[in-house]
Structure formats: structure tokens, C-alpha cells
SERO-433755 format. One record per residue (C-alpha): residue number from 1; x, y, z. Coordinates in steps of 0.02 Angstrom, whole numbers, plus 50000, padded with zeros to 5 digits. Layout:
<pts>
{NUM,{X,Y,Z}}
...
</pts>
This chain:
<pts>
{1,{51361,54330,46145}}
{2,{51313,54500,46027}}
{3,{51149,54559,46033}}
{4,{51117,54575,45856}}
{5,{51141,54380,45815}}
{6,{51054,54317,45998}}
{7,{50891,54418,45924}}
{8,{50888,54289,45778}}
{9,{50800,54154,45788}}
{10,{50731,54119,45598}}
{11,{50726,54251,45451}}
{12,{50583,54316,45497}}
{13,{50690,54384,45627}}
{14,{50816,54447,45514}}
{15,{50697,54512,45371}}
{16,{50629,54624,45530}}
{17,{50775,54712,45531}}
{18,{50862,54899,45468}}
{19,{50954,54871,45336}}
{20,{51085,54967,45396}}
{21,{51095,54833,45538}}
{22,{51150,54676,45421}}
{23,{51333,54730,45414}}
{24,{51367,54695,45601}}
{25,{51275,54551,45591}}
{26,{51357,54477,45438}}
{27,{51530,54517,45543}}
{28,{51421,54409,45712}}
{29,{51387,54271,45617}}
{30,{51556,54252,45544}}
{31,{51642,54259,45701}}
{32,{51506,54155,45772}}
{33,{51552,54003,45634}}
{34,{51732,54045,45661}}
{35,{51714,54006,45837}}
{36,{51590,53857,45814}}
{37,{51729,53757,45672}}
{38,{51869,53801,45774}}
{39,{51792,53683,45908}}
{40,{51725,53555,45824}}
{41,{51800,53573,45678}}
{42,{51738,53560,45493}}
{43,{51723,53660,45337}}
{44,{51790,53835,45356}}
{45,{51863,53937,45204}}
{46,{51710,53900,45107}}
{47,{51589,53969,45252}}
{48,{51672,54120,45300}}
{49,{51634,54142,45117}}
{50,{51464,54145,45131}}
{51,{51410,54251,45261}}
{52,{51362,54399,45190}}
{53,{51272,54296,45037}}
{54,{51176,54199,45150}}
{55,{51120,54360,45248}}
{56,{51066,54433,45100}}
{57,{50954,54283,45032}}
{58,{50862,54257,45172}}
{59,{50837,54442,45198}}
{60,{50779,54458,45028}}
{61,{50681,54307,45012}}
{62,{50547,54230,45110}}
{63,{50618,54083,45159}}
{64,{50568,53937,45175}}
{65,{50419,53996,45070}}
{66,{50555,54023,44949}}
{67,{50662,53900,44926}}
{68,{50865,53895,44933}}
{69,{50939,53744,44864}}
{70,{51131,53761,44921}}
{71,{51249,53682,44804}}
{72,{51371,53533,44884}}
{73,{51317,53620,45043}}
{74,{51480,53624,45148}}
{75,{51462,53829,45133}}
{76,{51275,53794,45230}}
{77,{51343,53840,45419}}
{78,{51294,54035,45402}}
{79,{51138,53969,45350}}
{80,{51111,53837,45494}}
{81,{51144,53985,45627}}
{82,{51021,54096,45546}}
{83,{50886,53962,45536}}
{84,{50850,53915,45719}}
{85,{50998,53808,45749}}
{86,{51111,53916,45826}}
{87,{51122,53864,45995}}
{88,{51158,53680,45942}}
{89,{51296,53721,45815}}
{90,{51422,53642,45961}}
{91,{51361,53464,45907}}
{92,{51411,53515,45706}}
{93,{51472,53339,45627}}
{94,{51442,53225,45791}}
{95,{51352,53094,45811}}
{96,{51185,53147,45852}}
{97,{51191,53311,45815}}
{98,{51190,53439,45669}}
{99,{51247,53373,45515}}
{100,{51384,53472,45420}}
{101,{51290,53460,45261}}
{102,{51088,53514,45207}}
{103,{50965,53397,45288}}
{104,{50779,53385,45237}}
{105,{50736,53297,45391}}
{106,{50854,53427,45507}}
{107,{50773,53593,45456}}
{108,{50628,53663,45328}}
{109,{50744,53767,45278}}
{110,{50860,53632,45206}}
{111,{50769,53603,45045}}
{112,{50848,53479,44978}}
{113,{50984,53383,45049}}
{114,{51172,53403,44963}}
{115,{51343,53319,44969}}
{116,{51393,53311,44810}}
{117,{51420,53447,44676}}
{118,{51330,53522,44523}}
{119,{51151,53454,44593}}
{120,{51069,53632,44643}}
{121,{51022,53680,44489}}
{122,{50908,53510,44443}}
{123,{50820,53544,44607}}
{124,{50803,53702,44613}}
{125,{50716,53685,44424}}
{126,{50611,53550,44477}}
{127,{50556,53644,44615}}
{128,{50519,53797,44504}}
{129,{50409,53701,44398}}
{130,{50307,53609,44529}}
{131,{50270,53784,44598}}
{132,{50215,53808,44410}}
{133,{50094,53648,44431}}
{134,{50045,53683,44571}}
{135,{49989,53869,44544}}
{136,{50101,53927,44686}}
{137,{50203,54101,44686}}
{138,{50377,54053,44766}}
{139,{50555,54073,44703}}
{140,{50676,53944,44658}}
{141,{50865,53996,44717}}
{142,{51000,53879,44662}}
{143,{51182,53945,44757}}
{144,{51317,53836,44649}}
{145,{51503,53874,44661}}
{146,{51612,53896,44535}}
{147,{51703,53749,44548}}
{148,{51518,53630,44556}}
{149,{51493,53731,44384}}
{150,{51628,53638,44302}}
{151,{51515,53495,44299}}
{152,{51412,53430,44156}}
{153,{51264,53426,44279}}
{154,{51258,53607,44322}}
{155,{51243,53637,44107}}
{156,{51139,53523,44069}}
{157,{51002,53597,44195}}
{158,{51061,53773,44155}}
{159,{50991,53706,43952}}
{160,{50846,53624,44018}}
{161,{50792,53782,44124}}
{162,{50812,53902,44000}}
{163,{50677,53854,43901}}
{164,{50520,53841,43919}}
{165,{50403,53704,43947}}
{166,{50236,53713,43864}}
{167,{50274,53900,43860}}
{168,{50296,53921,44049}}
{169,{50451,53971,44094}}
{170,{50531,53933,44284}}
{171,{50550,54047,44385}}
{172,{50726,54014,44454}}
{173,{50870,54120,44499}}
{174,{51042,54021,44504}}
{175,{51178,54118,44612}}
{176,{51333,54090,44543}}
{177,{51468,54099,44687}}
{178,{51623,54131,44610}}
{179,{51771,54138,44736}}
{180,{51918,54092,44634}}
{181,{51945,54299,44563}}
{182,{51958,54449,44661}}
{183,{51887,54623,44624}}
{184,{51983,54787,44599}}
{185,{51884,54931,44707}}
{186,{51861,55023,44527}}
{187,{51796,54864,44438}}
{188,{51695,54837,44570}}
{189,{51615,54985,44588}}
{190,{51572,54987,44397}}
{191,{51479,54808,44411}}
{192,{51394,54859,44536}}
{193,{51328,55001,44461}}
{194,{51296,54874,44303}}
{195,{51219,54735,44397}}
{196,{51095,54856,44466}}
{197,{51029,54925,44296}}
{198,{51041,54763,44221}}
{199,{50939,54706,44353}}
{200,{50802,54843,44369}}
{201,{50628,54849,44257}}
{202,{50701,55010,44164}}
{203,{50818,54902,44073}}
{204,{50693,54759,44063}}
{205,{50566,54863,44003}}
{206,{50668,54942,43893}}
{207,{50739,54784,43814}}
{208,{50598,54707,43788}}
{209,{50494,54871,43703}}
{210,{50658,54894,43576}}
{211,{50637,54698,43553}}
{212,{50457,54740,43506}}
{213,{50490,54882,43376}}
{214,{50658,54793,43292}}
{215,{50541,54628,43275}}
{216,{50459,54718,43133}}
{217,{50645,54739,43040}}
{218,{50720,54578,43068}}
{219,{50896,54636,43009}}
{220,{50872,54778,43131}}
{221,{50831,54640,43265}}
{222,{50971,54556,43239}}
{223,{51113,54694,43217}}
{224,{51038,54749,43387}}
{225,{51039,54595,43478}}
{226,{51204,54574,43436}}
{227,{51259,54746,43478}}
{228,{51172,54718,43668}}
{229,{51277,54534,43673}}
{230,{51451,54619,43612}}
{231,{51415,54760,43724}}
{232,{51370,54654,43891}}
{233,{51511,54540,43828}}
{234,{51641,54701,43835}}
{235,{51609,54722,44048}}
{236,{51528,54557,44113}}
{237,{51569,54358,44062}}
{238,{51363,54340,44045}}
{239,{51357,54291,43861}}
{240,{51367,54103,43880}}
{241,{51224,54118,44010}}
{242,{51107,54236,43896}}
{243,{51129,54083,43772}}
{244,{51063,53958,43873}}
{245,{50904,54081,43912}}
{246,{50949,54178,44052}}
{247,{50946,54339,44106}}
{248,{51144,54376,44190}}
{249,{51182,54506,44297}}
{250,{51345,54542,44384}}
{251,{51478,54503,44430}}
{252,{51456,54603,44592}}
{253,{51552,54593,44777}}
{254,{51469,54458,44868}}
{255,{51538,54537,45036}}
{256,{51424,54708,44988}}
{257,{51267,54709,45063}}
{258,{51235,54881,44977}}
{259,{51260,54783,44805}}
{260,{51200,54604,44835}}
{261,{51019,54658,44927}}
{262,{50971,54799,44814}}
{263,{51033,54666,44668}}
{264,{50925,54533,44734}}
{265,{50775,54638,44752}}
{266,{50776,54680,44593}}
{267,{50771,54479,44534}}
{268,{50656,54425,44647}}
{269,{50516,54519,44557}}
{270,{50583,54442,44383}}
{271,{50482,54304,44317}}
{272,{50584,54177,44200}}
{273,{50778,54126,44228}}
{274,{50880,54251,44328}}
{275,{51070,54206,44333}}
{276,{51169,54311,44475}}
{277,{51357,54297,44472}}
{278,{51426,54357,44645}}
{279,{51621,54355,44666}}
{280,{51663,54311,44859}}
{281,{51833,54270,44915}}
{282,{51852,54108,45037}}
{283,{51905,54119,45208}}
{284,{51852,54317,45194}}
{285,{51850,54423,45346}}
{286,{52003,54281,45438}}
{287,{52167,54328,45362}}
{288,{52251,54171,45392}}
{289,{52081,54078,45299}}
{290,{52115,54218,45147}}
{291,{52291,54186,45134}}
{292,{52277,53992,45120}}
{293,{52118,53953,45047}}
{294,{52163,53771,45011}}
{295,{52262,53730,45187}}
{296,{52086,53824,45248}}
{297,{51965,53743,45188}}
{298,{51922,53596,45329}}
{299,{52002,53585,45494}}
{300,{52014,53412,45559}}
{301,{51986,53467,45724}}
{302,{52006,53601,45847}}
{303,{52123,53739,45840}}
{304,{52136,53922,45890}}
{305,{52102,54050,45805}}
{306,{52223,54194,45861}}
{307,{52349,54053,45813}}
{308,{52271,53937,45667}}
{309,{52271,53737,45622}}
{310,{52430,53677,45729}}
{311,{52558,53637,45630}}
{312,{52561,53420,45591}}
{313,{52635,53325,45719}}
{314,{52693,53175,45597}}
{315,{52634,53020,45664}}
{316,{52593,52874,45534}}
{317,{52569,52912,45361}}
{318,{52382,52889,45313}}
{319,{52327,52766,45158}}
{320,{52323,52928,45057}}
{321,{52506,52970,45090}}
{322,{52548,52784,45046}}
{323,{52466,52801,44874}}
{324,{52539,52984,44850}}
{325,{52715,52908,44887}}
{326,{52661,52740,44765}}
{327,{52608,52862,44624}}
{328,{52765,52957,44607}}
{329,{52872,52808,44611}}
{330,{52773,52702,44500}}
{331,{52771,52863,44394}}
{332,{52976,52873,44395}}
{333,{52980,52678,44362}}
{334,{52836,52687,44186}}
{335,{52824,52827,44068}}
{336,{52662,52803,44052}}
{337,{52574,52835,44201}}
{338,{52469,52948,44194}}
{339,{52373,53028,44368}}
{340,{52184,53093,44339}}
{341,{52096,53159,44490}}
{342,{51917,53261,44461}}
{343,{51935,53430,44572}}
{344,{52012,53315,44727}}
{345,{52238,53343,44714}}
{346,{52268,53400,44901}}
{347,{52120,53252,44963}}
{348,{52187,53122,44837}}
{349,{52372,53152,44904}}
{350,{52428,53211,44718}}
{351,{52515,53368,44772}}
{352,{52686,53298,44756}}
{353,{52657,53211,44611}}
{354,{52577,53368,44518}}
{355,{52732,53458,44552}}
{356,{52845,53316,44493}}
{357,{52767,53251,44343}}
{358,{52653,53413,44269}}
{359,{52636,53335,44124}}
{360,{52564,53183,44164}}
{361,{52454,53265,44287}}
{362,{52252,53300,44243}}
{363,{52141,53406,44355}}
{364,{51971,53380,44277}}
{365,{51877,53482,44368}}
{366,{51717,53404,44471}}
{367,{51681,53317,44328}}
{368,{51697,53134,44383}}
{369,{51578,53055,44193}}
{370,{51732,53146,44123}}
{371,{51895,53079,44225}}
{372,{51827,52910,44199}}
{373,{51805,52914,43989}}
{374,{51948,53026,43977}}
{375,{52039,52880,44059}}
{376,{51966,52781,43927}}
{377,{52040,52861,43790}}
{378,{52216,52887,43864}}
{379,{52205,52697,43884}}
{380,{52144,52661,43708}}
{381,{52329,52747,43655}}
{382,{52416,52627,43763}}
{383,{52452,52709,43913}}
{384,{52397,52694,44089}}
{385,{52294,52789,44166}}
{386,{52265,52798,44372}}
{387,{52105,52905,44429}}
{388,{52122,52962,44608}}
{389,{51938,52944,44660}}
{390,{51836,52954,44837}}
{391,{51739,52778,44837}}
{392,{51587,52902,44839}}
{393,{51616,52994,44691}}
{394,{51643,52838,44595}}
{395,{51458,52829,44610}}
{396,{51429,52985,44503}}
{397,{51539,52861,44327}}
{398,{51462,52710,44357}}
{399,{51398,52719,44183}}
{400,{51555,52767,44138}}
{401,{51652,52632,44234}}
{402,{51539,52504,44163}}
{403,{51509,52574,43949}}
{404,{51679,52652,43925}}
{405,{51818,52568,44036}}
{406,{51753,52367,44067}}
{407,{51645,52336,43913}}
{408,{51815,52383,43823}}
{409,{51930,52289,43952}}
{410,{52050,52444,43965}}
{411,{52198,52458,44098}}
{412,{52119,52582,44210}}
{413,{52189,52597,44391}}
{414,{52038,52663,44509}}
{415,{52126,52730,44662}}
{416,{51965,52729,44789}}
{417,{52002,52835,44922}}
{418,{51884,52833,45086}}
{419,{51815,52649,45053}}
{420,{51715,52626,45194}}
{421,{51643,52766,45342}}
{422,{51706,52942,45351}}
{423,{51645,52976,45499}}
{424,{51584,53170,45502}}
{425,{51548,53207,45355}}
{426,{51408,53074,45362}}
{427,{51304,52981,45223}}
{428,{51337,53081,45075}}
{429,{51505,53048,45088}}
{430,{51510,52874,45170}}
{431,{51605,52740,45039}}
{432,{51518,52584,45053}}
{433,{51446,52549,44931}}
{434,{51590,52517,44784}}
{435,{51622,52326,44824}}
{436,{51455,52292,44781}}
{437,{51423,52382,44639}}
{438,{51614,52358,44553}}
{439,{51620,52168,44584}}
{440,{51460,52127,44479}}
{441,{51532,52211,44333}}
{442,{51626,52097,44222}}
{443,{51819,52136,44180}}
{444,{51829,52213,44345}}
{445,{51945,52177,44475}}
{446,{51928,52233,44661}}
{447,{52081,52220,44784}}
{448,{52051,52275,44980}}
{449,{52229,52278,45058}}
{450,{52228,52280,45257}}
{451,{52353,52391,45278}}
{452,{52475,52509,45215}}
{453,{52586,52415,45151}}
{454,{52467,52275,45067}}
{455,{52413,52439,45000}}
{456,{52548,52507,44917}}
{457,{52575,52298,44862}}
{458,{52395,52293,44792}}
{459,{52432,52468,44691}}
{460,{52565,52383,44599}}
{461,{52467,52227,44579}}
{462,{52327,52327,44508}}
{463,{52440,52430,44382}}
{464,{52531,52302,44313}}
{465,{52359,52199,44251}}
{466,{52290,52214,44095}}
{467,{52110,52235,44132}}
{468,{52027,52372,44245}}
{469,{52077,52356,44437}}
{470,{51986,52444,44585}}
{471,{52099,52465,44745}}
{472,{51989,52525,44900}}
{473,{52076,52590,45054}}
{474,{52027,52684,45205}}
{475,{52001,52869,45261}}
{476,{52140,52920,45388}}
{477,{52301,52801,45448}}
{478,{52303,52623,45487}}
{479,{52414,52517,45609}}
{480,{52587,52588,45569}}
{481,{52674,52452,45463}}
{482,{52818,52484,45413}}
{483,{52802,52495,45204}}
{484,{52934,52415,45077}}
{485,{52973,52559,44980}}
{486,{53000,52450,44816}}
{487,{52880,52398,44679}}
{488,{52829,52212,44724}}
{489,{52660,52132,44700}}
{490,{52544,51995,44752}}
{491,{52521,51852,44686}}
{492,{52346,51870,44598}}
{493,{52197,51830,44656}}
{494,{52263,51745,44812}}
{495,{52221,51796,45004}}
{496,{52326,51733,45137}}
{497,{52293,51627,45304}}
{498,{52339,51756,45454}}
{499,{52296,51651,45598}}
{500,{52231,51460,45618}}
{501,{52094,51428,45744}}
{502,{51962,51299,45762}}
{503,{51775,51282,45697}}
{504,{51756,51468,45631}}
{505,{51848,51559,45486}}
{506,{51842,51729,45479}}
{507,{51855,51788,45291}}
{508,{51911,51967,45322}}
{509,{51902,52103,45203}}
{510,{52045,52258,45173}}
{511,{52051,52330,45348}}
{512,{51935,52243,45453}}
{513,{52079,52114,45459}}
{514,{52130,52196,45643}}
{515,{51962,52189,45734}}
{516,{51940,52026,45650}}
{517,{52119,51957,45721}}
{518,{52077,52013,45900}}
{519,{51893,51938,45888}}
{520,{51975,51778,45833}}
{521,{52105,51780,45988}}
{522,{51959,51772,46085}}
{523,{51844,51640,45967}}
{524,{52006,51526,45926}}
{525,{51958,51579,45769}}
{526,{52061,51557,45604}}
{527,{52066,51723,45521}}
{528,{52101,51750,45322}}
{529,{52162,51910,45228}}
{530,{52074,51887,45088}}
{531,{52132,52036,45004}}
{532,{52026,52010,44824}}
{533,{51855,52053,44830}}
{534,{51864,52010,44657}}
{535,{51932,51890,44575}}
{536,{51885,51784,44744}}
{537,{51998,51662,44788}}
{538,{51888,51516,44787}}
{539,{52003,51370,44819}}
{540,{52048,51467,45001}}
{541,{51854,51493,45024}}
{542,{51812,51291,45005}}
{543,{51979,51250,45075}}
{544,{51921,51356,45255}}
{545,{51720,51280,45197}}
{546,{51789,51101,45236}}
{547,{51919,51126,45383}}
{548,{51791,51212,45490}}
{549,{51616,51219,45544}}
{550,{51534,51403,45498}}
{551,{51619,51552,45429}}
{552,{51596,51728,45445}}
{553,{51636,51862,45327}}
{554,{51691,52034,45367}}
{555,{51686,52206,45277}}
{556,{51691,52368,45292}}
{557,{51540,52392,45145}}
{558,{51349,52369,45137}}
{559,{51304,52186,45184}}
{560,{51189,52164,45039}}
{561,{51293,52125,44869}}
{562,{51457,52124,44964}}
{563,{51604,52016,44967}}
{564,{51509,51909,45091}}
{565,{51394,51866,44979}}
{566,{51525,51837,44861}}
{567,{51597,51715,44957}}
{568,{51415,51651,44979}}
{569,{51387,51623,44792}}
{570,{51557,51536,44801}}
{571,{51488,51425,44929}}
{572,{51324,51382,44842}}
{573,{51412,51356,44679}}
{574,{51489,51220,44730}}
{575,{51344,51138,44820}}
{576,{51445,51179,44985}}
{577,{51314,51197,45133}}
{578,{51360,51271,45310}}
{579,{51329,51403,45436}}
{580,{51355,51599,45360}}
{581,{51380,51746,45464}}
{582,{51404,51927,45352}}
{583,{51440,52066,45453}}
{584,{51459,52240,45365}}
{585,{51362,52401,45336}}
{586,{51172,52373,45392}}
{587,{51046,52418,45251}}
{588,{51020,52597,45314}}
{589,{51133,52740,45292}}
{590,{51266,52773,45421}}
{591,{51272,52961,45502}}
{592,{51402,53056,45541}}
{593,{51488,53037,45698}}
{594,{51664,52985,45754}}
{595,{51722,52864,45633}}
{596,{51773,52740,45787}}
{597,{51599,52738,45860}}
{598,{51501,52725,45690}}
{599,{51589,52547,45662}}
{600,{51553,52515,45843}}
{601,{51385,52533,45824}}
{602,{51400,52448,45642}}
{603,{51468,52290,45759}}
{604,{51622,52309,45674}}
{605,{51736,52329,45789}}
{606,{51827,52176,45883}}
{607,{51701,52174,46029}}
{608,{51579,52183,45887}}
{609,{51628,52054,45783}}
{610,{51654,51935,45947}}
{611,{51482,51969,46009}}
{612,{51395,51947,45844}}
{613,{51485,51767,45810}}
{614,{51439,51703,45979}}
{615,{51249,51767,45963}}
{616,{51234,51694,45829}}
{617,{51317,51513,45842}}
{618,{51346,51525,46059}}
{619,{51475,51424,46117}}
{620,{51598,51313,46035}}
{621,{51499,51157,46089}}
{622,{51341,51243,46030}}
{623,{51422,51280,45879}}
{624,{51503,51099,45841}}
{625,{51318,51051,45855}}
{626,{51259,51172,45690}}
{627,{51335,51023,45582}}
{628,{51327,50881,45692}}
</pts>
């Protein structure tokens, strides 16, 4: 390994060296993440991104004194190697070991822990002002992305910090990464040159004493304050920003330390909200990275990097294929369809549809409040929406879901993608928690088909209702059905009998139908696909109730408020009385880890499910003997 990045072991380390030293380290630590993804893989594009950013801010800064609050935080693995966790970057994403996302209780350098967007700039403020309260001198640095900034979040802190509060005002700097532009050598050199007197106390101090004098000639004031926005306005896109209360500098090269440390200095001795745009390029410094940004940003595994990600090998189509493929055709069979997804085409499998139907596509941005009311309105004029949405996100509309789509009982489609455990990228992502807070909404409808092609069966159920439907399905590919490439349906709100057994009925839930089938083999179980969540089929649910002697419900969601306890309100309702068992998600959050062994150790797996049935009602005489 270099010798430059082995002599780092926090950024105290770093801060201790020449300056002229960072530029060879920047290029160590980016071949050092390079090398780290391309064996366990992760998220890639965005951290190659980052490198000499990150360098910079800790260099600057005295972190963790300081704090950096790291928007979404997939661009965080420069950061992890520079902050003592270099030497176990080999466990990034598996079970056990370093998460791929900002951990409070992984590092004190992780300040806050992020997943989702548009969320560093509340922190960061909040942590500005308890500094205030607290009578402690320490920095606030937000690092938000462009693409997090399309968020209503990210303004409605950027309005609430540039104020002041009692007549304090934070002292915050938000970094604006901005890697969706390039910049020409000659532009560049020019904003540099910009961003560094904008930044420096000549200008301040000059600003501020002409703000003094004009003050006394109001119409002078104002002619001149307008002059200094027009004129900013002419070279940098800073306007917006000096409206909410900040002072904006840039844009400048985020790959030039000679720009972004000299830049940064400058800030950190600025009280008040600083706003720094930096312009960075994803994948920078791997050419195969800069020429596909998109196809770069995650590998799902391990690949080389002389040759990049290996080309797909086919293999099943996942549950996001199967709703790509469903879109497009429902989309050729009704005029109105109309696709939504907020910031997520390529993860939502909406590629092909985008390109065949560009009209009746909508790319919100990460702006998931939005997708969801705009939704709402399309179906107020009678046509019918579908909003491509990761079971996780959903969370971040739930207001939305409830005030603007199901008080009004409009035909929105919710296409929830990753319902259930993701595996590596852990917790923040994990989507388990949507059958328990969509079912106890009223309106609502919930459908969990077990495999693809219940899915692309409970898609076309869902659209063609007149009410808002919910249709969860899996990260990744299921059991290889074959799929009937038509448009048929189920019939609603029924489940279906997959196997008849003795004494226990399994009530299985979307996918855990497999594990469920070969626990019953074992059990002599009977085993139903109960495929709604919501609207439950109750007459199946007494029907099982009276032929056997306990049941046991299974699901790939949290335990608590799930579709077993559905099915246990179904039971108590009608003054039914026997043996429960509801296996699911425990009441803790789930880390990241293989997504094979997680529901191993969530005892939902086959062996699982066996070994929890017969612990808890033993052996089939044993368990005749619960009712007698």
C-alpha cells in the first residue's frame, strides 16, 4: 500500500500534512475506494466523486470538533478511509462490518446517520444552533448533492437557517455538490478567482462598510444592492441562495485542491450562513465511471477494474423487470397511464418505458411529498396515475398517501419496490415497514403477490380498481415462473389454498410463500397464498380457523401491525379463539448483510419457519393437545 494514505490514521493525521502533499493523496484514496468497491462492491460513481472534497474538509476543518453532516451518505467511503477505518473497509456492506452509509454508533466522525436525501441541512442547522446554546465555537458543514437539493426538505432548512433566531445567526456552511455540469478550463479559472474574493474579509469588509454608508440613502441602498445581485447574478447562479440569507460563493472545481482549501479557509472564519457550490464530476479520475455515470453508480458485486462491471449474464428477470415489462404494456393497452417515479427511472425499471411513452413519463426529482400529490391531481382529471416507489421512500408521503390520495379515494397505483430486506444497504433502506402502516389507512388496498407472475397479475388487479392500491414486491429475482404476458387479474380480495396439510395453516404473505411451502412439507402443514394484505380475505382465514388447530402467519414486514395481526383482528372479531404464531421482522432494525442470511437470522427462511412452529407448539400430538 502507498505511504502517503498508510500514514493516515484520523485527520489529525492529514491536517499534519504539506499542502502540497494532498494531491497524491486525494489520487491514494481514490484508488484505494476503487479497489475496496470493486471487491465488495457498492456505491462507486458518487465516491470517486468525492475524494478530493472530502480531503479538503477534513483538512480544513477540525473534525469531529467540527461537524460534517454528509447528505444521503452513499458518497461517505473517502470519508470512512480517512477516519480510522481504513483497514476494515474489506467488510463495506456485510454483515458485521462497515456499513455503506453514516453511522453514529460506527464512528464520531459520522455525525449524524443518513440514507435518505435532502436531511443534511436540518441537522447540520440544528447542530449549529445547539453549539449557539451551548456557547461552543464549532462549525456546522452540511455536503448535499444536487440532486438531494431538489427536495422540499433541503429549502425549507435553507429558509429556516437563513435567518436568525433571537438575533443569533447559525453558523453553518452547506456544500453544495453539484456533479451534473462540467467546467470549461477558462470558466473555471475565472470562478475560482471569484470564489476566492467572494470568500475573503476584503470583500466582506467591504460589503458590509458600503452597506453602512448607503444605509443613510436608502434609494442609494437599494440601487446598490441590486447592482451587487445583477452583477453576482451575471458569473455565478448564487442569487436564489443570497435570498434565503446566505452568503454564496462559487461555483469552483471540486477536484482543485488549490481552489477548494484556500476557498474553505476563507469560510471557516465566517460567522452566519456560508453556502459553497463545488462542481465535481462522478466517477472522476476512472474513465469508464466518467463515461457512464448512471451504469456507474453501484456495482452489485465484484468486478475488475482494468475491465469494468461484467457485462449481465441474463438469468431470471427480477420483480423490477416484471413491473417495467407490465408498465409498458398496460401503458399500450390505456391512454391514460401515466408513470411517476421521484429521482428512481433506472432502480424503478422505467427506462424502457421513458423512452416509449415520454409523454406520459414524470421524473420528479427526490421529491417523494410531491410524486404522491402530483398523482393526486393527475387522478382528480381522470387519469391514472402509477408511482414507481422503493417501500422506503413511501415513508417520506405518508401524509401525502393518507390527506391527498385515500381521504379522496383516488385511483393511485403505488408500485413498492424493495418490500421487505435489501440486504447491504441496511436499515435505512430496509422496506418493512409499508404493510403496516398502508393497511390501517382506510380506502387503501395492499396486494403481496408471491411471485413474478402473481406480480405482474396483482399490477393489473391493482390498476383496474377504483380506489388507491399498494402492490409490494421484492428486491432482486424470485423463483423463475414463467409470466403470462397478457393483462389478466385476480379475483379480488381472494388468496388461494397452495397445499392442504393437517392441524397448522400457514397464512403466507407475497414471497414468503416458498420457505413457507417447504416448512409445511416438513410440518404436513396446509399452506395459503394469501396474496391481500388488505382487503383480507376473511372467509379463507375462519375457513383455515375451523379446519385446523393453530395457524401461523408469515411475512416479510415488521411483526407488530402486520398482516399477522391482521389476520389476528380477523380472528378476534369473530370471537374465534386458537393458537397464533406471527413470524416477520423482529421489533429492531435489521443491518445490512447478505439478504439470504438477514432472513435467516429473521427465522424466515424454511428451516426458520419449521423450527419456530415446532418450538412453539412441539409435536403434532403436543400440538393436538393446545385445543384438546
Amino acid at each position: 500500500m502507498s505511504k502517503i494514505l498508510d500514514s493516515i490514521q484520523t485527520p489529525a493525521d492529514l491536517r499534519r500534512m504539506a499542502r502540497s502533499d494532498l494531491p497524491a493523496l486525494a489520487r491514494e484514496v481514490r484508488e484505494f475506494v476503487l479497489n475496496t468497491v470493486s471487491q465488495t462492491g457498492g456505491h462507486l460513481g458518487s465516491n470517486l466523486g468525492t475524494v478530493e472534497l472530502t480531503v479538503a474538509l477534513h483538512y480544513v476543518f477540525n473534525t469531529p470538533h467540527d461537524r460534517i453532516v454528509w447528505d444521503v451518505g452513499h458518497q461517505t467511503y473517502p470519508h470512512k478511509v480517512l477516519t480510522g477505518r481504513r483497514e476494515r473497509m474489506h467488510t463495506l456492506r456485510q454483515l458485521g462490518g462497515i456499513a455503506g452509509f453514516p453511522r453514529r454508533d460506527e464512528s464520531e466522525y459520522d455525525t449524524f446517520a443518513t440514507g435518505h436525501s435532502s436531511t443534511s441541512i436540518s441537522a447540520a442547522l440544528g447542530m449549529a444552533m445547539a453549539a449557539k446554546q451551548k456557547g461552543e465555537d464549532r462549525k456546522a458543514i452540511a455536503v448535499i448533492g444536487d440532486g438531494s437539493m431538489t427536495a422540499g426538505m433541503a429549502f425549507e432548512a435553507l429558509n429556516n437557517a437563513g435567518v436568525s433566531h433571537a438575533g443569533v445567526h447559525a453558523d453553518i456552511l452547506v456544500v453544495l455538490n453539484d456533479n451534473d455540469m462540467s467546467i470549461s478550463p477558462p470558466v473555471g479559472a475565472l470562478n475560482k478567482h471569484l470564489a476566492r474574493l467572494m470568500s475573503g474579509n476584503f470583500y466582506a469588509a467591504a460589503r458590509e462598510g458600503a452597506k453602512a454608508v448607503l444605509k443613510a440613502a436608502p434609494p442609494l441602498f437599494e440601487l446598490a444592492r441590486r447592482f451587487e445581485e445583477h452583477a453576482k447574478g451575471m458569473v455565478v447562479p448564487g442569487t436564489i441562495f443570497e435570498e434565503f440569507g446566505f452568503n454564496y460563493v462559487g461555483p469552483i472545481d471540486g477536484h482543485d485542491l488549490d481552489a477548494l482549501i484556500p476557498t474553505l479557509e476563507n469560510l471557516r472564519n465566517k460567522k452566519g450562513p456560508q453556502f459553497l457550490h463545488v462542481v465535481t464530476k462522478k466517477g472522476y479520475g476512472y474513465k469508464m465511471a466518467e463515461a457512464d455515470p448512471v451504469k456507474y453508480h453501484a456495482a452489485s458485486g465484484r468486478f475488475n477494474p482494468a475491465e469494468g462491471f461484467p457485462k449481465s449474464s441474463g438469468g431470471k428477470p427480477t420483480f423490477t423487470q416484471i413491473f417495467g415489462q407490465w408498465l409498458c404494456d398496460m401503458a399500450e393497452a390505456d391512454e391514460r397511464l401515466v408513470g411517476i417515479t421521484p429521482a428512481m427511472r433506472e432502480g424503478s425499471g422505467m427506462v424502457e418505458f421513458h423512452k416509449r411513452f415520454p409523454r406520459r413519463y414524470h421524473d420528479v426529482g427526490i421529491a417523494e411529498q410531491h410524486a404522491v400529490t402530483f398523482a393526486a391531481g393527475l387522478a382528480c382529471e381522470g387519469l391514472k396515475p402509477v408511482v414507481a416507489i422503493y417501500s422506503t421512500f413511501l415513508q417520506r408521503a405518508y401524509d401525502q398517501l393518507v390527506h391527498d390520495v385515500a381521504l379522496q379515494n383516488l385511483p393511485v397505483v403505488f408500485a413498492l419496490d424493495r418490500g421487505g430486506i435489501v440486504g447491504a444497504d441496511g436499515p435505512t433502506h430496509a422496506g418493512v415497514y409499508d404493510i403496516a402502516f398502508i393497511r390501517c389507512i382506510p380506502n387503501c388496498a395492499l396486494l403481496a403477490p408471491s411471485d413474478e407472475n402473481e406480480c405482474r397479475l396483482a399490477l393489473t388487479t391493482a390498476y383496474r380498481r377504483d380506489q388507491p392500491v399498494a402492490v409490494r414486491y421484492p428486491r432482486g429475482s424470485g423463483t423463475g415462473v414463467a409470466v403470462d404476458p397478457g393483462l389478466g387479474e385476480w379475483e379480488w380480495g381472494k388468496g388461494v389454498v397452495r397445499r392442504e396439510g393437517q392441524r397448522t395453516a400457514i397464512l403466507a404473505f407475497g414471497t414468503m410463500l416458498q420457505p413457507a411451502l417447504a416448512a409445511a412439507a416438513k410440518l404436513d402443514a396446509t399452506v395459503v397464498d394469501m396474496r391481500f394484505v388488505k382487503p383480507l380475505d376473511e372467509a379463507l382465514v375462519l375457513e383455515m380457523a375451523r379446519r385446523h388447530d393453530a395457524i401461523v402467519t408469515v411475512e416479510e414486514g415488521c411483526v407488530m401491525g402486520g398482516a399477522g395481526s391482521a389476520v389476528g383482528e380477523c380472528l378476534a372479531a369473530a370471537g374465534v379463539a386458537l393458537p397464533l404464531l406471527h413470524l416477520g421482522i423482529p421489533d429492531r432494525f435489521v443491518e445490512h448483510g447478505d439478504p439470504v442470511k438477514l432472513l435467516s437470522l429473521c427465522g424466515l427462511d424454511a428451516e426458520g419457519i419449521e423450527a419456530s412452529i415446532r418450538k412453539r407448539f412441539g409435536t403434532r400430538p403436543a400440538l393436538a393437545a393446545v385445543n384438546g
